[in-house]
C-alpha positions in Angstrom: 76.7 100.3 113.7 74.2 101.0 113.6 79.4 113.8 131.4 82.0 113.0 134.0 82.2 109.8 136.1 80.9 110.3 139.4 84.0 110.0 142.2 82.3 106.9 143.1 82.1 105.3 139.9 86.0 105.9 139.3 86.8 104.5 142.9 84.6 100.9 142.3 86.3 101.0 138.2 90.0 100.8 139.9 88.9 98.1 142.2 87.2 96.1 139.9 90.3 96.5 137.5 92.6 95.1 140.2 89.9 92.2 140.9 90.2 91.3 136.7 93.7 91.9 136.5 94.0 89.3 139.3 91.3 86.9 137.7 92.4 87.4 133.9 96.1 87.4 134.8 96.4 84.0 135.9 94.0 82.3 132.8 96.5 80.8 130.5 95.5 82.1 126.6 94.1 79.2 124.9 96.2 78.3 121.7 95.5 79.9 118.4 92.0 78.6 116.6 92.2 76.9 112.8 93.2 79.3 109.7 95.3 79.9 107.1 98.7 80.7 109.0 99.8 80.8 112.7 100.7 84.7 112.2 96.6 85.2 111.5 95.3 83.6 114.6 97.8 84.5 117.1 96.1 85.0 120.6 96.6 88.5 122.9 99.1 87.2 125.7 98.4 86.9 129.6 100.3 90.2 130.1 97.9 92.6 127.8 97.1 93.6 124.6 101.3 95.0 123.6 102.5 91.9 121.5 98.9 91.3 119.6 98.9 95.2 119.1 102.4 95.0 117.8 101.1 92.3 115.4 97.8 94.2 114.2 100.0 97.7 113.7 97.6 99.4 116.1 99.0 103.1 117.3 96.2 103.2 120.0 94.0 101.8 122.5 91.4 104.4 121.8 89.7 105.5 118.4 86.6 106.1 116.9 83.5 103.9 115.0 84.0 107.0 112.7 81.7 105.8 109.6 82.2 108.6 107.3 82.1 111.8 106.3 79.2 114.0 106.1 79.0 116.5 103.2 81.0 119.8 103.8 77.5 121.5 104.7 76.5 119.0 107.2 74.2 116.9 104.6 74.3 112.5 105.2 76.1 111.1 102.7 76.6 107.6 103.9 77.9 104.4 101.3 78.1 107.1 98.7 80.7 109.5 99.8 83.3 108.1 97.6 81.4 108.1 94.5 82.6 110.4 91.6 78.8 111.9 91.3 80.1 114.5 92.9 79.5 112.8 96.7 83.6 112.9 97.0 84.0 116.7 96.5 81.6 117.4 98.9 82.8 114.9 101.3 86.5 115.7 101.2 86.6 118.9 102.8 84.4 117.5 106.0 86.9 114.4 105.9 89.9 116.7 106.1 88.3 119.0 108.8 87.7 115.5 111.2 90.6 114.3 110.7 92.1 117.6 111.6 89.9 118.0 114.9 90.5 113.8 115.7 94.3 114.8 115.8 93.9 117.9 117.3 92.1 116.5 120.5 93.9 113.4 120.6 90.8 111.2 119.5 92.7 108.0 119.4 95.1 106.8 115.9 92.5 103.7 115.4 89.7 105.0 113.2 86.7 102.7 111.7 85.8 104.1 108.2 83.1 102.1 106.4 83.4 101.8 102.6 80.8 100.3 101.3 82.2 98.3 98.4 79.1 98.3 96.1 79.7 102.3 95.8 82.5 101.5 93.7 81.4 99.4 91.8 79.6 99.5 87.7 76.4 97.4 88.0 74.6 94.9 86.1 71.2 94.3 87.4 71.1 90.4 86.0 75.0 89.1 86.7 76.2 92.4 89.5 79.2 93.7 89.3 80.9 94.4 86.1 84.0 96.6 87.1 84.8 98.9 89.1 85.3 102.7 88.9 88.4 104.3 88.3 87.5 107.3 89.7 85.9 105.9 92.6 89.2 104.0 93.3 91.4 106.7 93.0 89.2 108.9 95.3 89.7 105.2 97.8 93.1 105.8 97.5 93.2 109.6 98.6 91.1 109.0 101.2 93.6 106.5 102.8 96.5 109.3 101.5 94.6 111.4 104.5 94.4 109.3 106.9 98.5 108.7 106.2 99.0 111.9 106.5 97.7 112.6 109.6 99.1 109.4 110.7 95.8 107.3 111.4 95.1 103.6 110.7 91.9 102.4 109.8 89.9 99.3 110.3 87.9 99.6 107.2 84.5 98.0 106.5 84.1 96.1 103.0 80.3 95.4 102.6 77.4 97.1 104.8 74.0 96.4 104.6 71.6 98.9 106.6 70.7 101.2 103.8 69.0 99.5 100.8 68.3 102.9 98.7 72.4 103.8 99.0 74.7 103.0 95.8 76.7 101.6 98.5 74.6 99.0 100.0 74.5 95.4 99.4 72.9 93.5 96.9 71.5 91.0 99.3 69.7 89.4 96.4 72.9 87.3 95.8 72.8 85.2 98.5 68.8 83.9 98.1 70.3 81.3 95.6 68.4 82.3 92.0 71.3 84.6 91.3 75.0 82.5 91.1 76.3 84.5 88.7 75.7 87.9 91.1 77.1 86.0 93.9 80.3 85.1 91.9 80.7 88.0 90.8 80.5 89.8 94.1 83.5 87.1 94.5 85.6 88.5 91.6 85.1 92.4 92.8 86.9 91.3 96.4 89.3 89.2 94.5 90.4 92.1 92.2 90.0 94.6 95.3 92.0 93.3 97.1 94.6 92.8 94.9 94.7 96.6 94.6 94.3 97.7 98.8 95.1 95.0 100.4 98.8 95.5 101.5 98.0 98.9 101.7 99.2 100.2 105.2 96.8 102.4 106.4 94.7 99.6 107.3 95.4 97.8 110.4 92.4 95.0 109.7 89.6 94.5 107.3 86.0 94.1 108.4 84.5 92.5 105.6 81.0 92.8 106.9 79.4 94.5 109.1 77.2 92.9 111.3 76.5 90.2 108.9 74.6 87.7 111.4 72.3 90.6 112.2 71.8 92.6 108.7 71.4 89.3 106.4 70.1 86.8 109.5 67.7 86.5 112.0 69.7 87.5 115.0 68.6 91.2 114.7 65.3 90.8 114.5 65.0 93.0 111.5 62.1 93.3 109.3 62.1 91.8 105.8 62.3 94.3 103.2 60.5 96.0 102.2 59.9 99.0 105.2 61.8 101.2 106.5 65.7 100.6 107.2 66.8 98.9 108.9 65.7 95.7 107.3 66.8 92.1 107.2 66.6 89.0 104.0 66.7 87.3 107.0 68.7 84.5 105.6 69.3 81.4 107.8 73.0 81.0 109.4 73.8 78.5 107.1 73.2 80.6 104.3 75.3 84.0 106.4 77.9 81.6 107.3 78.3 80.2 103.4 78.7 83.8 102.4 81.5 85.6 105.1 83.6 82.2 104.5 83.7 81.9 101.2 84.3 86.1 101.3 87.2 85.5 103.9 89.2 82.8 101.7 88.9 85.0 98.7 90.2 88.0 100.2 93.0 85.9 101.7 94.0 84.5 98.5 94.2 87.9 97.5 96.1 89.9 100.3 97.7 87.1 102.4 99.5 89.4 104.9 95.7 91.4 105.7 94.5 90.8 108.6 90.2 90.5 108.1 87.3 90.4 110.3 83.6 90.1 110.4 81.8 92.1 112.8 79.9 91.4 115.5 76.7 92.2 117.9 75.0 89.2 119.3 77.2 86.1 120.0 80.5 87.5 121.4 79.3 90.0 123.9 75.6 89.2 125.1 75.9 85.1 125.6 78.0 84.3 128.8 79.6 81.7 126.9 80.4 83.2 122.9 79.4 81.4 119.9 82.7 81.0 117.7 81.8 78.3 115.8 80.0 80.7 113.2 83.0 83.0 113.3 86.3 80.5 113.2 86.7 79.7 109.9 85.8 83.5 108.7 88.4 85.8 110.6 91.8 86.4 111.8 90.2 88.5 115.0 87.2 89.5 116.1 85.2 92.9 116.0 82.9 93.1 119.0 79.8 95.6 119.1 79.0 96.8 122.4 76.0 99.3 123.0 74.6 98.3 126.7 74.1 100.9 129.1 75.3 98.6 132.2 78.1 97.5 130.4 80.0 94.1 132.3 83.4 92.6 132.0 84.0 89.5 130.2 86.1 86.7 130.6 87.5 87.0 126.6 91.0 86.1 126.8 89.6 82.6 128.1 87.2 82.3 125.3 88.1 83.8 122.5 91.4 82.0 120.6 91.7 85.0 118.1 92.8 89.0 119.3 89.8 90.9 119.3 88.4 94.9 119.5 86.1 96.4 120.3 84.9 98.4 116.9 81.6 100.3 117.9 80.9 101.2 121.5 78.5 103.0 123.6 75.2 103.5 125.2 72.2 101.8 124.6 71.5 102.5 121.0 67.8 103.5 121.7 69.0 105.5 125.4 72.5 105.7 127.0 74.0 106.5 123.8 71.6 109.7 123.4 72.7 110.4 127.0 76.0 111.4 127.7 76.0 111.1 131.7 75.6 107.5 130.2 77.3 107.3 127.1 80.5 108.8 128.6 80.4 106.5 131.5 80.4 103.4 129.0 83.3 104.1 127.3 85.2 105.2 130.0 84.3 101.8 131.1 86.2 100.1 128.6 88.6 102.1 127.9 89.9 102.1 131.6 89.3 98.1 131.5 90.5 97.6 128.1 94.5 96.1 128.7 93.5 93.6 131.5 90.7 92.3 129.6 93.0 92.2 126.6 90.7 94.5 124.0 93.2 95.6 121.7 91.2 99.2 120.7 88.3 100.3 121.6 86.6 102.7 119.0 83.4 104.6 120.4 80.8 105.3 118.2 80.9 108.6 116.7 77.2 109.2 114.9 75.3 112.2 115.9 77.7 114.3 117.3 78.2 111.8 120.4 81.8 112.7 120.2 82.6 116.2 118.8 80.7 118.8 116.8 82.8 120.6 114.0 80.2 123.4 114.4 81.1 124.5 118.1 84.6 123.2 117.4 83.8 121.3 120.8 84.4 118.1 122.7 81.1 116.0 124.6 82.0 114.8 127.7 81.8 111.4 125.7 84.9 113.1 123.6 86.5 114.5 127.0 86.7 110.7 128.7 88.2 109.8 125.3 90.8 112.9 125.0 91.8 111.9 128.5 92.6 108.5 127.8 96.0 107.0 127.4 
């Protein structure tokens, strides 16, 4: 989650687009991985991303990481904008103003909105969650009644943990194994959650965490709490893996026909050869995090067995992305490369007015390459 191409840059993207489509074309997809029904694990074909796009209900190729709203006056709400504190009164107006300007400049129909399940939730600081709110829920549901009505689907993010003083954040404490009860419980509220949203058909797919391997592991090289966010329990991968399969087989039982995800920014993109094995038993496709200011193709539809998207994209989080000669060169990048290497959306990351600013009512050249996009 966390300008214009040069004429040069768009005559080497078509060539190396004809060179992939050559390549990729001819790879065979390998046969769908292990889960709970053939439907769920059902592999993009040789030919592009239509029939697994068909299957996942996706409107677009393009969209937008688009977190969520701000406070009408600009202010950062994060994992609490749905709270009935008064966070969802002064996020609803912003939330109907973005999805007014996403529509408006043809922003892409895929939008990422994180949730942040613990901001729903009544909390008992021995056993975890107790209940949920009502209020809370219903504001849930007219959230997803906006994004209907301006005929959006969402791939919507369950549990986040990047901001440990947010209602919405994690309780990462159930998973050090001195608290069973809070990590059942935490069981029970997706269970019950589920029941409720998860036929809902707003959502295309469910990530139900974000990042996990990198906000509770090692592989971000986070600092342990406490300090300043972002931090990391770093747990070991036994300990990550434990938690996103159990979550993934509860949240099946509960909505069978979802589709669910665990995002990711380390094994799927940077390794030459991606690292499944921690993600097979956990998701029905994947949700890869790009930032990488020289960004390169990669041979997915050879090595991943599930469809997969790209859910956050853009610069290097710590350069490119604050530069948009460089941001907007990366995702034109993959969005022009997207069908032959079989990415089924790809959603560029929206934070800090990378893509749009509702105050100048104007587009970035980041938001341009993305407007121009079919």
């Amino acid at each position: 989650m966390w300008a214009d191409l040069p004429r040069g840059s768009v005559v080497a993207g078509l060539a190396l687009a004809t060179l992939l489509a050559t390549v990729l074309g001819s790879c065979a997809a390998p046969g769908a991985g292990g889960g709970p029904s053939p439907a769920a694990t059902r592999a993009p074909s040789r030919a592009g991303t239509g029939q697994a796009q068909a299957v996942l209900g996706l409107p677009s190729i393009k969209g937008l990481n688009y977190d969520g709203p701000a406070a009408a006056n600009g202010q950062w709400l994060g994992t609490r904008w749905l709270r009935a504190d008064g966070s969802w009164d002064a996020a609803r107006p912003r939330l109907q103003a973005d999805l007014d300007f996403i529509v408006a400049h043809h922003l892409g129909q895929v939008q990422r909105l994180f949730i942040g399940l613990d901001q729903l939730m009544v909390w008992d600081s021995a056993n975890g969650f107790v209940r949920f709110d009502d209020a809370a829920l219903r504001n849930l549901d007219q959230a997803f009644d906006m994004f209907d009505s301006h005929q959006l689907k969402v791939i919507a993010v369950v549990f986040d943990q990047e901001e440990v003083s947010s209602p919405g954040n994690f309780h990462f404490q159930a998973l050090d194994g001195r608290h069973p009860a809070m990590r059942a419980n935490y069981l029970n509220a997706v269970e019950q959650f589920f029941g409720r949203f998860g036929s809902r058909p707003t959502v295309a797919g469910w990530d139900l965490f974000n990042e996990a391997y990198n906000s509770l592991g090692t592989e971000g090289g986070l600092r342990k709490p406490p300090g300043e966010d972002p931090v990391s329990p770093n747990y070991p991968t036994r300990t990550v893996h434990a938690w996103i399969k159990d979550l993934y087989q509860t949240a099946k039982r509960a909505a069978p026909q979802a589709w669910f995800t665990v995002s990711d920014t380390t094994e799927l993109y940077w390794k030459d050869r991606p690292d499944t094995a921690k993600y097979d038993d956990a998701v029905d496709f994947y949700d890869i995090h790009v930032y990488d200011d020289h960004p390169s193709p990669k041979d997915w539809q050879r090595n991943l067995h599930k469809p997969y998207l790209l859910g956050e994209v853009g610069g290097d989080i710590d350069h490119g992305f604050k530069d948009q000669t460089v941001n907007s060169r990366v995702v034109s990048f993959w969005l022009s490369h997207a069908r032959e290497l079989g990415i089924q959306a790809v959603l560029a990351h929206s934070a800090e007015e990378a893509v749009y600013s509702l105050r100048s009512r104007t587009l970035t050249p980041t938001g341009l390459v993305i407007e121009a996009a079919q």
